[in-house]
C-alpha positions as a printed Julia matrix, in Angstrom:
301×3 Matrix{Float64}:
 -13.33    1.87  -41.54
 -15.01   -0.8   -39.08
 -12.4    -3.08  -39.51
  -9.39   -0.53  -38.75
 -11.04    0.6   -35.7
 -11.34   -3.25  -34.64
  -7.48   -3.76  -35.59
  -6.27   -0.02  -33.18
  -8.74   -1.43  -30.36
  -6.73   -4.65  -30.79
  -3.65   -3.73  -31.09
  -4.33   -1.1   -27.81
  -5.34   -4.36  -25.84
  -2.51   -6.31  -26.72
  -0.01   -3.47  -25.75
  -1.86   -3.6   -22.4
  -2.02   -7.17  -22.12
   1.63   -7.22  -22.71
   2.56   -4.74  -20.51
   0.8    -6.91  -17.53
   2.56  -10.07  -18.33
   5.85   -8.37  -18.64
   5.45   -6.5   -15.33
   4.2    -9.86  -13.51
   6.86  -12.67  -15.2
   4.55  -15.12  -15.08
   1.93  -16.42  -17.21
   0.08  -18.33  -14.28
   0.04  -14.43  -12.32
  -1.04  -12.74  -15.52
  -4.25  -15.41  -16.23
  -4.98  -14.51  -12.45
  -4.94  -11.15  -12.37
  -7.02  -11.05  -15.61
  -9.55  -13.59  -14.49
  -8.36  -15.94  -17.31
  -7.29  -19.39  -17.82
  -3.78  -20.59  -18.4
  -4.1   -21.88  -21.69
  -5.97  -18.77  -23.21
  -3.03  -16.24  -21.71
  -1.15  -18.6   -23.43
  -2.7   -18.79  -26.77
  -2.96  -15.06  -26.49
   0.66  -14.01  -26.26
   1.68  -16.97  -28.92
  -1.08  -14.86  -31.09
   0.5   -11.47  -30.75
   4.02  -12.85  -30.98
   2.3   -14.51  -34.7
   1.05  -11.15  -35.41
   4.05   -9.3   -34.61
   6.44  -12.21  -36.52
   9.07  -11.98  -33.39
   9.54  -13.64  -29.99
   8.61  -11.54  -27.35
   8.98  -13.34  -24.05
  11.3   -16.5   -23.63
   9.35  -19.15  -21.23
  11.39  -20.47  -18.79
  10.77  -23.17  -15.9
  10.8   -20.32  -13.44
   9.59  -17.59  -15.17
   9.2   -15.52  -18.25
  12.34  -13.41  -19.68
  12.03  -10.55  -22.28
  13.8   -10.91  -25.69
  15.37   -7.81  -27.3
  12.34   -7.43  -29.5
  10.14   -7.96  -26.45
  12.04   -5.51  -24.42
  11.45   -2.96  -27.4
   8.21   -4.12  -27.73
   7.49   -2.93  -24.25
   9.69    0.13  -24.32
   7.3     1.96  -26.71
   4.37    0.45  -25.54
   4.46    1.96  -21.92
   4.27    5.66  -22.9
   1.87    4.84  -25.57
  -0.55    3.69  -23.19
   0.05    6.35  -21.09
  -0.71    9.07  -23.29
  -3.7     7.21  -24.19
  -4.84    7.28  -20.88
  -3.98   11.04  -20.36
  -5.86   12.19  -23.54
  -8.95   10.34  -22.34
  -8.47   12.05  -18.58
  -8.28   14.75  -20.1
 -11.72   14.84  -21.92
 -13.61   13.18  -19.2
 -12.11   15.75  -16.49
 -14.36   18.55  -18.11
 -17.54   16.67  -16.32
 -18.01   16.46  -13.12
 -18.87   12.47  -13.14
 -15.79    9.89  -12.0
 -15.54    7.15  -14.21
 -13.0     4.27  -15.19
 -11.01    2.62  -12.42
  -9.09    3.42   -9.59
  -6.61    0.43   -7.98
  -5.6     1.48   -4.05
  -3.3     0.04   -1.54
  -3.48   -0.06    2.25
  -1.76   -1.9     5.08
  -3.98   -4.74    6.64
  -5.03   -2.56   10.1
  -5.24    0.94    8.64
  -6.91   -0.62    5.54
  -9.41   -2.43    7.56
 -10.27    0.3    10.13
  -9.91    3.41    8.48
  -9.41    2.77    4.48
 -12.4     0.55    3.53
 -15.23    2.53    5.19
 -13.81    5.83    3.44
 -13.86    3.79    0.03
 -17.23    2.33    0.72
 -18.15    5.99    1.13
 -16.82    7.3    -2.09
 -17.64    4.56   -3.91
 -21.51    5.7    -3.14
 -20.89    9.36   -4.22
 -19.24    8.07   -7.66
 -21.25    4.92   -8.92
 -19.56    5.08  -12.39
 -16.29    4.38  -10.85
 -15.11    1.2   -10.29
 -12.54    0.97   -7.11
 -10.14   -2.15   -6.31
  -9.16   -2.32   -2.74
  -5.79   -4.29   -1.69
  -4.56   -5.19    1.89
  -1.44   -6.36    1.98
   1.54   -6.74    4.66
   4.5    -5.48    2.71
   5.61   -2.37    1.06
   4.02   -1.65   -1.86
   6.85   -1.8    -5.23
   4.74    0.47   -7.62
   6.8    -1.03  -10.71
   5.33   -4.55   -9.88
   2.18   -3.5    -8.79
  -1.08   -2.0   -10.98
  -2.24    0.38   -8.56
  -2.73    4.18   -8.55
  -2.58    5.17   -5.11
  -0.7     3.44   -1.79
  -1.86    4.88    1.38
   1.07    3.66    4.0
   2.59    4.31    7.18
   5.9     6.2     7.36
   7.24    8.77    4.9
   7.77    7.27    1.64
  11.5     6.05    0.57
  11.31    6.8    -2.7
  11.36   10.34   -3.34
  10.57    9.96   -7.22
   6.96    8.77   -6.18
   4.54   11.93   -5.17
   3.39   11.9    -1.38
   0.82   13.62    0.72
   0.3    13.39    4.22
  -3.08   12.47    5.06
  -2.87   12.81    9.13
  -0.25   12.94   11.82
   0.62    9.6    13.44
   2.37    9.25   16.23
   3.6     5.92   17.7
   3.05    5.63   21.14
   3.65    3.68   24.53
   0.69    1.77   26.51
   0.12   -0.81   28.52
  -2.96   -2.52   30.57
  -4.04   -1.34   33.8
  -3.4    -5.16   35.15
  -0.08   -4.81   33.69
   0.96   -1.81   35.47
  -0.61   -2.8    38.9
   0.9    -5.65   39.33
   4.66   -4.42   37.55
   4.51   -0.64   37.77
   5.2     1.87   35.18
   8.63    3.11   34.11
   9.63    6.36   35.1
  12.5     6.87   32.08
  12.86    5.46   28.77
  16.12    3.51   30.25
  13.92    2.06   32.35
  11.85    0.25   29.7
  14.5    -2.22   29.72
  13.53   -3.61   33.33
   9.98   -4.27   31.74
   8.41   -7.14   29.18
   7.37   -5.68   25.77
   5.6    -6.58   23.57
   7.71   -6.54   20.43
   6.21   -6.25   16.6
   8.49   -7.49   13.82
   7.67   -5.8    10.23
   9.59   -5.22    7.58
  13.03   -6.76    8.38
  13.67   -3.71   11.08
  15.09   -3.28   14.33
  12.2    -4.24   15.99
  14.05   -4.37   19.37
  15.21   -0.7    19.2
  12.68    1.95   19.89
  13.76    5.37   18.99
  11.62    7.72   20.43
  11.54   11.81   20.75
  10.24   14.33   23.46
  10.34   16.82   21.13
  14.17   18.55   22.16
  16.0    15.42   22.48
  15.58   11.65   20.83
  16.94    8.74   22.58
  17.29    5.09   21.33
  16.68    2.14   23.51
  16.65   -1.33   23.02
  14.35   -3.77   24.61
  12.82   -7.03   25.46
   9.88   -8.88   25.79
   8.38  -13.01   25.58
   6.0   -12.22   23.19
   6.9   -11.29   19.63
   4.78  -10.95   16.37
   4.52   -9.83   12.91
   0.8    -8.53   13.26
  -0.19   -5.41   14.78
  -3.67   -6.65   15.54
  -2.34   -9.62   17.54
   0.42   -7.3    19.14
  -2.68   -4.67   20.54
  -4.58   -8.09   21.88
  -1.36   -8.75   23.92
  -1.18   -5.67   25.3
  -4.97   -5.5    26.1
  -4.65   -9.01   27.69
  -1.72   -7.1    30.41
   1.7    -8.91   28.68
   3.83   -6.08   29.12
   3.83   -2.33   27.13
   3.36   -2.51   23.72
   4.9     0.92   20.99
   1.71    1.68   18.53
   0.49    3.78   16.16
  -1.88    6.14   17.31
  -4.92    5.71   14.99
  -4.85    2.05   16.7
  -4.46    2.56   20.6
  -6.28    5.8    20.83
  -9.54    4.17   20.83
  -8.61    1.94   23.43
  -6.74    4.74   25.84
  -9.6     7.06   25.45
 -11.66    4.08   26.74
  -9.62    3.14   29.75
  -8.46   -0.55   28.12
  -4.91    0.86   28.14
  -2.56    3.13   29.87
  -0.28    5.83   28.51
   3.01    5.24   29.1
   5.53    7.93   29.45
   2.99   10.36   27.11
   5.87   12.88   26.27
   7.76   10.29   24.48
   6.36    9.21   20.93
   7.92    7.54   18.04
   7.1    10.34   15.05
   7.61    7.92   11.9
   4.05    6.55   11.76
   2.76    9.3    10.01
  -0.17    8.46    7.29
   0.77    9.25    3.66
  -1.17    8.8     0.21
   1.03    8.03   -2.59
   1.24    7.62   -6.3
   3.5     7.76   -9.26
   4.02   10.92  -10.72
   2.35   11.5   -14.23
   2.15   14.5   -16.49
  -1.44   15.38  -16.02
  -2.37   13.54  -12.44
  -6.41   11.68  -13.23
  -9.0    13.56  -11.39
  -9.86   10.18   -9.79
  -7.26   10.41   -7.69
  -7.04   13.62   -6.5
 -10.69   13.5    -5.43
 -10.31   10.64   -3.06
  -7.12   11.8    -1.99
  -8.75   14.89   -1.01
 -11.63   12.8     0.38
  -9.89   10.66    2.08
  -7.37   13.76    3.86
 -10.97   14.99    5.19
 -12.41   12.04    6.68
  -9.01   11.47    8.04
């Protein structure tokens, strides 16, 4: 009896272990993420693929490319896992204690500012529950990444993936009080064209465009500016320092306007696609986990 509950919690593993190196295509990302070494990844799939008597994964220079038997392999080992996991959500829902793990997403700035100190608080009213905590720069690809929740700027493109908006964020105009002394403030959003902006470049967008709204009518206009980055921080800074009038989310200038550090500029116009959303993939019976710190998260917000 021992030694059959030995083989299912092995055989559970390996599906997961699988699973991981599939979804990353590389050995070297897999013994990473896992906190292993090269070699022992290594030995570890050649073990399964012994156990199993087929070829799973064909190792190339570049990366690693599923064989039919693999590609079965991981076919039927996806919902497997997933049921598992939804049977044992199931049973530990009835208490009110959060265990197991819970992997999140964030955008550097919003991750920084607002994210971490909300996690650092729930992680101190759940102690049983271990939390990962991600910055990165890019959209989040759920099907690449092992993470449960993405909390991102702008309405999600995907409608397949479930979405909640956590708070209302617009974009807005500002500029320095040094910058408007000494080259005035536009009185029209055609006039924004006769000024230097400060332009941020994410994402592969128009970063030179700036649609904005009034709330009856939205107008397009494209810009210029000497300064250009790909980081929001480093984008406020310029601002601050009275370069020209920088287009920002809300939750980041709003300290700073409140304070007198920057001016609004035309405050009727805003930019309403920087709204904050939580998102996750949608699952037959969603973990508690995540609805509590979604919840949590919508009322710090």
């Amino acid at each position: 009896m021992l030694n059959k509950s030995r083989e299912s919690r092995t055989s559970t593993d390996d599906l997961a272990f699988f699973v991981r190196v599939a979804a990353l295509e590389s050995l070297t990302a897999a013994a990473r993420e896992l906190g292993l070494s090269l070699p022992a990844v290594s030995k570890r799939l050649s073990q399964l693929e012994l156990r199993l008597g087929v070829q799973l994964l064909k190792r190339t220079t570049r990366r690693l490319e599923l064989t039919a038997e693999g590609r079965r392999y991981l076919d039927g080992a996806r919902p497997l896992l997933d049921q598992l996991a939804e049977l044992e959500e199931s049973v530990s829902s009835q208490t009110s204690v959060l265990r197991g793990s819970l992997n999140l997403n964030a955008s550097f700035g919003f991750g920084r500012r607002h994210v971490a100190p909300c996690v650092s608080r729930f992680a101190a009213l759940h102690p049983e529950l271990a939390i990962s905590l991600q910055l990165s720069s890019q959209p989040l690809n759920f099907l690449d990444a092992r993470v449960d929740i993405d909390i991102r700027v702008g309405e999600p493109p995907d409608a397949r993936l479930m979405a909640r908006k956590l708070r209302t964020n617009p974009r807005v105009l500002c500029c320095s009080p040094d910058y408007a002394a000494r080259h005035g403030m536009p009185e029209s959003i055609a006039a924004l064209a006769q000024h230097n902006c400060i332009l941020l470049r994410q994402f592969d967008s128009d970063f030179a465009l700036w649609r904005l709204s009034d709330g009856t009518q939205q107008l397009t206009q494209k810009v210029r500016g000497r300064l250009i980055t790909n980081d929001g921080e480093v984008a406020m800074q310029m601002a601050l320092d009275g370069h020209g009038i920088l287009l920002r989310s809300w939750w980041d200038a709003q300290h700073s306007i409140e304070c007198g550090d920057l001016l609004p500029v035309l405050p009727q116009w805003t930019a309403p696609d920087g709204d904050i959303y939580a998102v996750w993939q949608p699952q037959r019976q969603l973990p508690i986990r995540i609805t509590a710190f979604v919840d949590f998260l919508q009322s710090v917000l």
